[in-house]
mmCIF entry with sequence, helices, sheets and N, C-alpha, C, O atoms, coordinates in Angstrom:
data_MODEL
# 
_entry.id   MODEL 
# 
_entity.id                         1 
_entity.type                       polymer 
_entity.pdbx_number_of_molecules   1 
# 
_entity_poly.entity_id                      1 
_entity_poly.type                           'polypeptide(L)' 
_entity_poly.nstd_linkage                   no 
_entity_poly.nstd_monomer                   no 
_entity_poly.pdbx_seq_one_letter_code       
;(UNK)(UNK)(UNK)(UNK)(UNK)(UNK)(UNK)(UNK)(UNK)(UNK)(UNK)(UNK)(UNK)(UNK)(UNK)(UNK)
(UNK)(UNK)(UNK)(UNK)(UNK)(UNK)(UNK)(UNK)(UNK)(UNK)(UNK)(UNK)(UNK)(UNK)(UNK)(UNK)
(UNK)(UNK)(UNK)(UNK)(UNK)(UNK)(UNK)(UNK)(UNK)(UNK)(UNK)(UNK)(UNK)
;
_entity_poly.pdbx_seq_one_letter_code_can   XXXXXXXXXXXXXXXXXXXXXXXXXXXXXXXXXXXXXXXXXXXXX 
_entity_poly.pdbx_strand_id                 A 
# 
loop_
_entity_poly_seq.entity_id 
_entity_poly_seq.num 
_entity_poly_seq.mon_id 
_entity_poly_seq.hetero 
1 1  UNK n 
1 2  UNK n 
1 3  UNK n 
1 4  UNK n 
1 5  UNK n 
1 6  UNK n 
1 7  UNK n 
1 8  UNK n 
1 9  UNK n 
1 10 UNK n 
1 11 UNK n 
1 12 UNK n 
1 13 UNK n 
1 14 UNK n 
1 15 UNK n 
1 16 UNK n 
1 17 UNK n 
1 18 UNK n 
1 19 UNK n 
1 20 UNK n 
1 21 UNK n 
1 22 UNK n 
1 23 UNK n 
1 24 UNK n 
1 25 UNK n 
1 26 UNK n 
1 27 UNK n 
1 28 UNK n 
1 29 UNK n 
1 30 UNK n 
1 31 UNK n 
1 32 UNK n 
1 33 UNK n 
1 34 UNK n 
1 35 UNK n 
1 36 UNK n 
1 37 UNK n 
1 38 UNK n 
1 39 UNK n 
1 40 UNK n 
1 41 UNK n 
1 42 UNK n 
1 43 UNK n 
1 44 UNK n 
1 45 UNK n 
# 
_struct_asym.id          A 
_struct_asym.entity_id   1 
# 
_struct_sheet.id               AA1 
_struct_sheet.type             ? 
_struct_sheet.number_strands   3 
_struct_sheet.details          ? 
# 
loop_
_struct_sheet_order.sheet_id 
_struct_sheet_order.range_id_1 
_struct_sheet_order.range_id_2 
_struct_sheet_order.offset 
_struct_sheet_order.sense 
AA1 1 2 ? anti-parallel 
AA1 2 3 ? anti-parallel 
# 
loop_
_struct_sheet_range.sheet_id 
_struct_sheet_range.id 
_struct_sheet_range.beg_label_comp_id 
_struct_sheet_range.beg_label_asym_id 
_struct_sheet_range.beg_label_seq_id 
_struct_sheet_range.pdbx_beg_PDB_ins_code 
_struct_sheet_range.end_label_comp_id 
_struct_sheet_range.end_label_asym_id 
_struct_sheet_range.end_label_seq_id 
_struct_sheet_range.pdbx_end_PDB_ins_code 
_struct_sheet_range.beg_auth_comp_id 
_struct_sheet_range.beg_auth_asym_id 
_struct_sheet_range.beg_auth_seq_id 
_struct_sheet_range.end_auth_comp_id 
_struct_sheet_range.end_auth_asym_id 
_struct_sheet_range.end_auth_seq_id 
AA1 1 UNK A 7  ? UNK A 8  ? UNK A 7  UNK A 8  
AA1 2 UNK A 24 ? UNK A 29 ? UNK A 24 UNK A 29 
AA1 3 UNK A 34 ? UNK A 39 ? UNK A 34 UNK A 39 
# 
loop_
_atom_site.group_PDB 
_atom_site.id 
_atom_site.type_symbol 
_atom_site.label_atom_id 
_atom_site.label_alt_id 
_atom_site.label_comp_id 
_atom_site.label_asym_id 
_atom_site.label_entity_id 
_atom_site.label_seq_id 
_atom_site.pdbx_PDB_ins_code 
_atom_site.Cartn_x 
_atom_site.Cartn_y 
_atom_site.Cartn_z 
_atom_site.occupancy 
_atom_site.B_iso_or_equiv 
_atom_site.pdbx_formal_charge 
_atom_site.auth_seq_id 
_atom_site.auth_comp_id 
_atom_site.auth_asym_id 
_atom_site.auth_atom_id 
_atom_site.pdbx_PDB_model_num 
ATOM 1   N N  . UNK A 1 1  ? 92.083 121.413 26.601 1.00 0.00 ? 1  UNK A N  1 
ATOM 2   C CA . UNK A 1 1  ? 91.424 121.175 25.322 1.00 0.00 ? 1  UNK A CA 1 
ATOM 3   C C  . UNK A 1 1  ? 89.928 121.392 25.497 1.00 0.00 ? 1  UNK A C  1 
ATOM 4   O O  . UNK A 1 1  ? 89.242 121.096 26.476 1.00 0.00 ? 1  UNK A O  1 
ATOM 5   N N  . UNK A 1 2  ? 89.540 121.992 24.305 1.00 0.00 ? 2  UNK A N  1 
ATOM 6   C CA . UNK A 1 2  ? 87.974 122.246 24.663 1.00 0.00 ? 2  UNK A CA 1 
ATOM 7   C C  . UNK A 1 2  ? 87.695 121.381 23.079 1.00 0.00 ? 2  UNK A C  1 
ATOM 8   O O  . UNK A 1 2  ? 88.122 121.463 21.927 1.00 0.00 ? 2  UNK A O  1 
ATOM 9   N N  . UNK A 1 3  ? 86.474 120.335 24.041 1.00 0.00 ? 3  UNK A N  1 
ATOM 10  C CA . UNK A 1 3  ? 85.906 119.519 23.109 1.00 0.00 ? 3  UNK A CA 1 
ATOM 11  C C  . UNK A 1 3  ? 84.030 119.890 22.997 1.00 0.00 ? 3  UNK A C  1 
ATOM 12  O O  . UNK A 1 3  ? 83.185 118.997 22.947 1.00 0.00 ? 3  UNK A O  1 
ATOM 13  N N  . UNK A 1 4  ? 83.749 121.211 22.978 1.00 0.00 ? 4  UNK A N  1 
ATOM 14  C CA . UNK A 1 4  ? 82.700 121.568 22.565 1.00 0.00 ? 4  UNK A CA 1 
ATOM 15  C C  . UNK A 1 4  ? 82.321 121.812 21.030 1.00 0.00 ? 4  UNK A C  1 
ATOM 16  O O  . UNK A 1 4  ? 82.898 122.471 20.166 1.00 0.00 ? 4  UNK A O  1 
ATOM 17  N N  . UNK A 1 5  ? 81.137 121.042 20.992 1.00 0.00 ? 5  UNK A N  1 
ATOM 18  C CA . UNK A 1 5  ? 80.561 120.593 19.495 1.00 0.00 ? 5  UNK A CA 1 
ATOM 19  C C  . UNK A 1 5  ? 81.465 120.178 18.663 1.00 0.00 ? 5  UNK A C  1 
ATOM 20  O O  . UNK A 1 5  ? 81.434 120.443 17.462 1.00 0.00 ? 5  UNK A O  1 
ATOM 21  N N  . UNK A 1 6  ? 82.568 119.321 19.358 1.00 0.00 ? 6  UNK A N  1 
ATOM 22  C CA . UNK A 1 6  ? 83.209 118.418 18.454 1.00 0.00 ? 6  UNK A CA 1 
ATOM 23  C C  . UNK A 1 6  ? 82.421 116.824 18.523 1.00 0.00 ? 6  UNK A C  1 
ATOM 24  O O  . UNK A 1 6  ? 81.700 116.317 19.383 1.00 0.00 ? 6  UNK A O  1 
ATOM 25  N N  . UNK A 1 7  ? 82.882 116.371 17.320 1.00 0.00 ? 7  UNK A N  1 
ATOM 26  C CA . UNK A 1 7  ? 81.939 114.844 16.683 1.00 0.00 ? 7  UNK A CA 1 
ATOM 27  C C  . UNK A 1 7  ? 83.139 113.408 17.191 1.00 0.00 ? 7  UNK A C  1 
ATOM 28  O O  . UNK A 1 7  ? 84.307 113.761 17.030 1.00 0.00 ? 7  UNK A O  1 
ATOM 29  N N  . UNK A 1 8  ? 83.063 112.628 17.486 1.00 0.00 ? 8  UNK A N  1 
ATOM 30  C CA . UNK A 1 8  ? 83.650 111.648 17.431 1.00 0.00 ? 8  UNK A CA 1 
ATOM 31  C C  . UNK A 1 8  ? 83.396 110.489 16.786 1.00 0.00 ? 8  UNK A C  1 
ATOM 32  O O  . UNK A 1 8  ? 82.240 110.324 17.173 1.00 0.00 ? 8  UNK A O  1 
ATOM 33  N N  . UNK A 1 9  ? 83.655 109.439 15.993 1.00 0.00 ? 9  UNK A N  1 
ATOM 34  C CA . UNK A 1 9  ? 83.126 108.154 15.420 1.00 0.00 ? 9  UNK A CA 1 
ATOM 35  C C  . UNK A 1 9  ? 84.554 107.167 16.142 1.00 0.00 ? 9  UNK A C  1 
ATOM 36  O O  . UNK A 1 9  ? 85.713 107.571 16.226 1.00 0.00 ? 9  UNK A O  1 
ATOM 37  N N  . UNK A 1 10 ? 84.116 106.034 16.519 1.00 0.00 ? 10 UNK A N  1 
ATOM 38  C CA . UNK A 1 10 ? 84.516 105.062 17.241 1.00 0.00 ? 10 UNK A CA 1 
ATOM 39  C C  . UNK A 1 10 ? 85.386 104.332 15.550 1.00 0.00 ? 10 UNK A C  1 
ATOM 40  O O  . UNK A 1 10 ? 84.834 104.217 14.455 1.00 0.00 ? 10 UNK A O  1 
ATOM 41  N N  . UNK A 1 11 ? 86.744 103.987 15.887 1.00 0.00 ? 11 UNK A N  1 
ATOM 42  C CA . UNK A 1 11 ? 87.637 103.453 14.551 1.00 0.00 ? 11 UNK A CA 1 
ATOM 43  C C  . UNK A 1 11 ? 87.407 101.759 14.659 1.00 0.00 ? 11 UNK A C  1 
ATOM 44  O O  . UNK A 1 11 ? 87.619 100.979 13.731 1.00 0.00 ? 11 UNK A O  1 
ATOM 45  N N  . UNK A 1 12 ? 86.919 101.383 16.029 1.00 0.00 ? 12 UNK A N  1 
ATOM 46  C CA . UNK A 1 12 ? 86.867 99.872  16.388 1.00 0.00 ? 12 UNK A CA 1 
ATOM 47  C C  . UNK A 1 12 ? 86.438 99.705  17.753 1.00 0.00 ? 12 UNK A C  1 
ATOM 48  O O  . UNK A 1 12 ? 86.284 100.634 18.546 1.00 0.00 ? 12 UNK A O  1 
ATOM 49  N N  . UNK A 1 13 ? 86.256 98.512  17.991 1.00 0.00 ? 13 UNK A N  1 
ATOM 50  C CA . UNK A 1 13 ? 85.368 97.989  19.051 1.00 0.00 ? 13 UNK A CA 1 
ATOM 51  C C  . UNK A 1 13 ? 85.394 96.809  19.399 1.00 0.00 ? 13 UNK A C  1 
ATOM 52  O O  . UNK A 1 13 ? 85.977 96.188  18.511 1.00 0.00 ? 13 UNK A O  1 
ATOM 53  N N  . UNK A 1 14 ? 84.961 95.877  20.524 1.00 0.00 ? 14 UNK A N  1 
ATOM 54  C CA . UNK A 1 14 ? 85.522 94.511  20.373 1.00 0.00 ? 14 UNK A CA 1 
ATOM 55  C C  . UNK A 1 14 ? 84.313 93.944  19.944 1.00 0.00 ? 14 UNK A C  1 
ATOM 56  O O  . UNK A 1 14 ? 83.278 94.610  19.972 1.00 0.00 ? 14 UNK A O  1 
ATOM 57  N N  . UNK A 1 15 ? 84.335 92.753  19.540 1.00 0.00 ? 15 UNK A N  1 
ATOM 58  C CA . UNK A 1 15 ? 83.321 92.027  19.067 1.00 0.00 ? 15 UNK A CA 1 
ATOM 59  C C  . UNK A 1 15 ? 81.876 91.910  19.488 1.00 0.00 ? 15 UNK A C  1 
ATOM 60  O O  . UNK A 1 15 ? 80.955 91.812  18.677 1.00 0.00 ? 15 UNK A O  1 
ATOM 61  N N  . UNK A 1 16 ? 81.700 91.929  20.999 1.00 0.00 ? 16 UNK A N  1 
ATOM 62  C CA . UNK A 1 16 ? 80.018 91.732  21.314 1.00 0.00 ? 16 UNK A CA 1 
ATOM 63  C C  . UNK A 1 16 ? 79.512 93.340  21.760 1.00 0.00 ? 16 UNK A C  1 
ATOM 64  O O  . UNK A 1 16 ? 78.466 93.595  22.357 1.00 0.00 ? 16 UNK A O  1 
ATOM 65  N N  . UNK A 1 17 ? 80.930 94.717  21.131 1.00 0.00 ? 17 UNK A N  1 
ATOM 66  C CA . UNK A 1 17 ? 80.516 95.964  21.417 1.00 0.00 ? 17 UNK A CA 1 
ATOM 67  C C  . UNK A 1 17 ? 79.456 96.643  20.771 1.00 0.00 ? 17 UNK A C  1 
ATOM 68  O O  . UNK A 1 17 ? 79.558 96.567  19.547 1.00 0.00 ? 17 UNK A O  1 
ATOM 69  N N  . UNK A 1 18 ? 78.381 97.340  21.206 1.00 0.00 ? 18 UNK A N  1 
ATOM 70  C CA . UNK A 1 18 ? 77.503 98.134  20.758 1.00 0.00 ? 18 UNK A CA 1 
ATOM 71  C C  . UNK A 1 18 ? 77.380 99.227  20.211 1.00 0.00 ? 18 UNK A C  1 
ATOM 72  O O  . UNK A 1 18 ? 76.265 99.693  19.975 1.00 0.00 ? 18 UNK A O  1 
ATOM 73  N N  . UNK A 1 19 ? 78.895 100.064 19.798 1.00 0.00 ? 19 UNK A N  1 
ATOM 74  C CA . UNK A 1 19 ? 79.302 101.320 19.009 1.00 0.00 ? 19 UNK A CA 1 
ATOM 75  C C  . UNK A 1 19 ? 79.878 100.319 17.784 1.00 0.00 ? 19 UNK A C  1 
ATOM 76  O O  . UNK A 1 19 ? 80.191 99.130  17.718 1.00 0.00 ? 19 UNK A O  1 
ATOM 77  N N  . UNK A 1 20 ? 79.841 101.628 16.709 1.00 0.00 ? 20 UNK A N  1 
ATOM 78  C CA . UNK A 1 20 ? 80.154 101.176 15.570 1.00 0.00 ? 20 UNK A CA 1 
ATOM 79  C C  . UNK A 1 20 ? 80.737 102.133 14.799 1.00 0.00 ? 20 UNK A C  1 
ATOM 80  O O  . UNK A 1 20 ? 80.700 103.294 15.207 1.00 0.00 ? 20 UNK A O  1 
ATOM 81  N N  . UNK A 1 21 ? 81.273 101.876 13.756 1.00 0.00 ? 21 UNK A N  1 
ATOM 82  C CA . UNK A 1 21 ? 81.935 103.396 12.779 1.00 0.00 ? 21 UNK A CA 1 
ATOM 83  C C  . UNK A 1 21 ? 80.729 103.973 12.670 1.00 0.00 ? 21 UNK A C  1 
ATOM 84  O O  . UNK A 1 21 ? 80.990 105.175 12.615 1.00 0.00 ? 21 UNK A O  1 
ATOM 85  N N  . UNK A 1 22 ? 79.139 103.794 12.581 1.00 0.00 ? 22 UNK A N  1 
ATOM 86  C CA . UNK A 1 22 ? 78.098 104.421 12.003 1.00 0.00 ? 22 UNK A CA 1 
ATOM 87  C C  . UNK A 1 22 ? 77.633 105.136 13.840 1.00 0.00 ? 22 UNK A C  1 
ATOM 88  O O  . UNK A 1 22 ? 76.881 106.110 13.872 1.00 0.00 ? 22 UNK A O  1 
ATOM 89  N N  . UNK A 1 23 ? 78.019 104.698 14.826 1.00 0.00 ? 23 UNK A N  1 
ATOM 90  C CA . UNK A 1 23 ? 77.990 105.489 15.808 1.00 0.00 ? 23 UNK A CA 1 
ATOM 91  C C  . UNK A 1 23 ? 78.573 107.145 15.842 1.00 0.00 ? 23 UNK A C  1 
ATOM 92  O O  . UNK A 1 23 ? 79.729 107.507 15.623 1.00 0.00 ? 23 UNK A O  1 
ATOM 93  N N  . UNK A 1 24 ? 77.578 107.865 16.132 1.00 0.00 ? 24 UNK A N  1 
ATOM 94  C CA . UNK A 1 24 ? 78.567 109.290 16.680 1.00 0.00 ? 24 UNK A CA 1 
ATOM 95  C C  . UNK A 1 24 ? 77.969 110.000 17.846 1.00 0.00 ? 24 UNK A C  1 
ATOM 96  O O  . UNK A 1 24 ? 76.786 110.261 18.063 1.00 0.00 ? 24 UNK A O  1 
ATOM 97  N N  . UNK A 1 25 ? 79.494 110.368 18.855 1.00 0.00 ? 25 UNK A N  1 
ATOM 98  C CA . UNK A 1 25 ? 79.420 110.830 19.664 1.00 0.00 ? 25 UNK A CA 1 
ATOM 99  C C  . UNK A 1 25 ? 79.814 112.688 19.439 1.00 0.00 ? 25 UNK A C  1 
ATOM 100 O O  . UNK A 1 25 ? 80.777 113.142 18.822 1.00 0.00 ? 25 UNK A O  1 
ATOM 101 N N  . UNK A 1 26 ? 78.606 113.556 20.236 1.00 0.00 ? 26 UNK A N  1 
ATOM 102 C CA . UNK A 1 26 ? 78.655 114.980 19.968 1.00 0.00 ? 26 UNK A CA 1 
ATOM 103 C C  . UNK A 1 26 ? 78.629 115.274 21.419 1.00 0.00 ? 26 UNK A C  1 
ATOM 104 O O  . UNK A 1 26 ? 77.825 114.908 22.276 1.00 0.00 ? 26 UNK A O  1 
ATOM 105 N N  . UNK A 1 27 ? 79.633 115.978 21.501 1.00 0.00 ? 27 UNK A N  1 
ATOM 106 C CA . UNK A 1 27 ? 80.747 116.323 22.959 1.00 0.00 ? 27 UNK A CA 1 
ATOM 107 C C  . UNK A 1 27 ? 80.216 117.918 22.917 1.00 0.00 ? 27 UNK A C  1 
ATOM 108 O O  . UNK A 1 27 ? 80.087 118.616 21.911 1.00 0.00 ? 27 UNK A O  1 
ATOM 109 N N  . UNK A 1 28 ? 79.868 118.394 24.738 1.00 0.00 ? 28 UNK A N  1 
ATOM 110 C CA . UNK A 1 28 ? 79.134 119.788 25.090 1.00 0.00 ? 28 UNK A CA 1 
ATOM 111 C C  . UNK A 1 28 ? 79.851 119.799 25.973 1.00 0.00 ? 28 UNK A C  1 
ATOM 112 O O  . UNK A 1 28 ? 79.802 118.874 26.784 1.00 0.00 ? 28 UNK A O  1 
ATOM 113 N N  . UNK A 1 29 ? 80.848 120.943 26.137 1.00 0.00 ? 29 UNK A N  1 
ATOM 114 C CA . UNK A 1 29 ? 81.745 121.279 27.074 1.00 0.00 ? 29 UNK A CA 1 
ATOM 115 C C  . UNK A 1 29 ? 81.291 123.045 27.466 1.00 0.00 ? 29 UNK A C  1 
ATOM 116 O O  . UNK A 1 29 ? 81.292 124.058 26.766 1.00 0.00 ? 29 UNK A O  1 
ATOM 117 N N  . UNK A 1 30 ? 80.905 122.778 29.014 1.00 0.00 ? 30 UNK A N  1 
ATOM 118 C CA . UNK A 1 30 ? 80.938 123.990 29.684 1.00 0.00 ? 30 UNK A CA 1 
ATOM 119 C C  . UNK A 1 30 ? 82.169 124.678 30.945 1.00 0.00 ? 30 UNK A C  1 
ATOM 120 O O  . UNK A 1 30 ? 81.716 124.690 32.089 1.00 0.00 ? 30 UNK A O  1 
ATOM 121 N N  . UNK A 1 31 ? 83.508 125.176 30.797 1.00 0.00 ? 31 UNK A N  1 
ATOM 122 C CA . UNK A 1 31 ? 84.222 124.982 31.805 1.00 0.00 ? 31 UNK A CA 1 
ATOM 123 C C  . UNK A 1 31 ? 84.527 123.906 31.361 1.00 0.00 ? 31 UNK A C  1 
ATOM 124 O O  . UNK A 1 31 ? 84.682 123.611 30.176 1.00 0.00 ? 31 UNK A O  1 
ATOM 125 N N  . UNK A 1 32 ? 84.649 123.162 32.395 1.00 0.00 ? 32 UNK A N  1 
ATOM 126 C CA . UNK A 1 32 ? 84.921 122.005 32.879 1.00 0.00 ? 32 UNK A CA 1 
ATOM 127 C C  . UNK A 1 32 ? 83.869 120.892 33.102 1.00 0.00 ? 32 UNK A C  1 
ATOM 128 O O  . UNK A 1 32 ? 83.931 120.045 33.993 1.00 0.00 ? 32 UNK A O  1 
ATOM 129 N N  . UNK A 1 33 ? 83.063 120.990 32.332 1.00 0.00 ? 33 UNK A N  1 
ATOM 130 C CA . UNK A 1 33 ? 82.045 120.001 32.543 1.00 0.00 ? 33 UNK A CA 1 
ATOM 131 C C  . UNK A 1 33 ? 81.867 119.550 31.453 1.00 0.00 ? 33 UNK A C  1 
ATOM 132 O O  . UNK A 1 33 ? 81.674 120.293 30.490 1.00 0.00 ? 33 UNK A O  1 
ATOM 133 N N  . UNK A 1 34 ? 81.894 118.084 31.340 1.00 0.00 ? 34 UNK A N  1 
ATOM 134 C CA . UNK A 1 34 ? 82.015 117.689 29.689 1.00 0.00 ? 34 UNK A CA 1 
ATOM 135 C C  . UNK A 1 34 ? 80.894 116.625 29.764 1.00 0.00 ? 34 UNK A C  1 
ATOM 136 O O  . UNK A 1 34 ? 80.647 115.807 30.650 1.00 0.00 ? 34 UNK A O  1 
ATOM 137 N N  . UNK A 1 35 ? 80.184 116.911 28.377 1.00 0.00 ? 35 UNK A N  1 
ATOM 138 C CA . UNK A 1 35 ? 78.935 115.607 28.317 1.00 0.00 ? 35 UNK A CA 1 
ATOM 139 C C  . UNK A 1 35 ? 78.862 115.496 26.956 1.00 0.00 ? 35 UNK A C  1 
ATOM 140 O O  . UNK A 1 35 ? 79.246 116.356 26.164 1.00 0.00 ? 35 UNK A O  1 
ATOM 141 N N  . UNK A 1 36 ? 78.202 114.077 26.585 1.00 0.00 ? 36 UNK A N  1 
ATOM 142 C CA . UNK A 1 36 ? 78.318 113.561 25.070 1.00 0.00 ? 36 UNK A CA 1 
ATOM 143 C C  . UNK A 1 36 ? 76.826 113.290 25.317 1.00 0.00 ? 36 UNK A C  1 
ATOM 144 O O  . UNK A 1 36 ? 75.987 113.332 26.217 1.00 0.00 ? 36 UNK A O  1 
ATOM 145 N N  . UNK A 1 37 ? 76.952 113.014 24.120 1.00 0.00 ? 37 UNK A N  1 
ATOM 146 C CA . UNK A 1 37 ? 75.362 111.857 23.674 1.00 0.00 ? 37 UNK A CA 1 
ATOM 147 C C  . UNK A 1 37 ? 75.987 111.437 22.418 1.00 0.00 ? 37 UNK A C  1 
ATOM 148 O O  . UNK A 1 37 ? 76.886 111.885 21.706 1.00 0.00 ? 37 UNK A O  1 
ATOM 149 N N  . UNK A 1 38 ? 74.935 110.077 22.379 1.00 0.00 ? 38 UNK A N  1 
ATOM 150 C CA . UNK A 1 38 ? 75.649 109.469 21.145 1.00 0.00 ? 38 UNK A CA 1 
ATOM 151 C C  . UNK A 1 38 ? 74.263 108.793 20.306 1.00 0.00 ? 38 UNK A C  1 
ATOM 152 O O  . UNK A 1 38 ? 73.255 108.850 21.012 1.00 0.00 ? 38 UNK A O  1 
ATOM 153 N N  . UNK A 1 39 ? 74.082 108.299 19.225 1.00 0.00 ? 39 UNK A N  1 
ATOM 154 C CA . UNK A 1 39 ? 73.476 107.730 18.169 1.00 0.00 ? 39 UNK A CA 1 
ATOM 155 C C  . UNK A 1 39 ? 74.221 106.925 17.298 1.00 0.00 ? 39 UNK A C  1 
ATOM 156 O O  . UNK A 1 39 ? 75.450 106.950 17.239 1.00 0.00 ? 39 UNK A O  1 
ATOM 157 N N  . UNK A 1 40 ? 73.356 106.075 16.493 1.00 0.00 ? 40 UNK A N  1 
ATOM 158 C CA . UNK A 1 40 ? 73.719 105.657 15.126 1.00 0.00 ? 40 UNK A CA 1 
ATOM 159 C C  . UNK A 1 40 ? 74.493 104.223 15.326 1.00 0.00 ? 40 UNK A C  1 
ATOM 160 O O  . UNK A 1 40 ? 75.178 103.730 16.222 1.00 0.00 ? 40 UNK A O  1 
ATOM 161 N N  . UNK A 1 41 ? 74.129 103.890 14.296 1.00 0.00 ? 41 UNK A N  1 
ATOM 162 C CA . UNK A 1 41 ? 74.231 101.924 14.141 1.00 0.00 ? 41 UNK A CA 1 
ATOM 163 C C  . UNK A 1 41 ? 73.500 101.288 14.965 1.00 0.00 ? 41 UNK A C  1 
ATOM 164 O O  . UNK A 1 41 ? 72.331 101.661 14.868 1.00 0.00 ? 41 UNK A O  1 
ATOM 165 N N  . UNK A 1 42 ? 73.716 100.176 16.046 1.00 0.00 ? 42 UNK A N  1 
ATOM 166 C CA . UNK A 1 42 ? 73.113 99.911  16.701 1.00 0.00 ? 42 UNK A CA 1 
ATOM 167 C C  . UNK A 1 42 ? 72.639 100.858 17.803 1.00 0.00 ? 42 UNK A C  1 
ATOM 168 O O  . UNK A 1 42 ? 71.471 100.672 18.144 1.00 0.00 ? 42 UNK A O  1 
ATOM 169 N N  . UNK A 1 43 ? 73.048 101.463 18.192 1.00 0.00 ? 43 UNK A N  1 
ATOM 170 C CA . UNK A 1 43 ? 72.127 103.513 18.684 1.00 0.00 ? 43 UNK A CA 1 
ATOM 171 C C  . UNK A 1 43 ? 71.682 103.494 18.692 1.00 0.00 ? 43 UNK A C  1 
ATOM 172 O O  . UNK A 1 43 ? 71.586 102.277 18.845 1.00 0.00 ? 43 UNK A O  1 
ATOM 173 N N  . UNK A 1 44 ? 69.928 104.098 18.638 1.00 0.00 ? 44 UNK A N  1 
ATOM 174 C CA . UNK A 1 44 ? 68.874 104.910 18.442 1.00 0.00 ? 44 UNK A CA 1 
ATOM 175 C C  . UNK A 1 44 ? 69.866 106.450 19.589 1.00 0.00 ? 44 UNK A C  1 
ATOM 176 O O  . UNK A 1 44 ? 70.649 107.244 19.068 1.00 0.00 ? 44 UNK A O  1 
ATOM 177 N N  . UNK A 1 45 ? 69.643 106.452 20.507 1.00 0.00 ? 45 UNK A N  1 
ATOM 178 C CA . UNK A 1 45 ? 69.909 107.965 21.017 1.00 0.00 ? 45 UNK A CA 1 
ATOM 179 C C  . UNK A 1 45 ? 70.403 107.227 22.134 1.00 0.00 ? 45 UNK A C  1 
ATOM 180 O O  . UNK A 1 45 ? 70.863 107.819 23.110 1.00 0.00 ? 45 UNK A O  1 
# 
């Protein structure tokens, strides 16, 4: 599966977690090398 410049949003989290539905993660796949970054809700970058 190639997850390049695909978006993810988190559906849930446990209670004292720091992602949120207003979190998103943007997935950079080279080969085989996979990296995210994420923002939003409690986020900044």
């Amino acid at each position: 599966m190639n997850y390049n410049n695909k978006t993810f949003r988190p559906i849930s989290n446990t209670e004292n977690g720091e992602t949120s539905n207003e979190t998103l993660f943007h997935y950079k796949q080279v080969g085989n090398i996979l990296t995210s970054e994420y923002s939003g809700g409690k986020i900044k970058y």
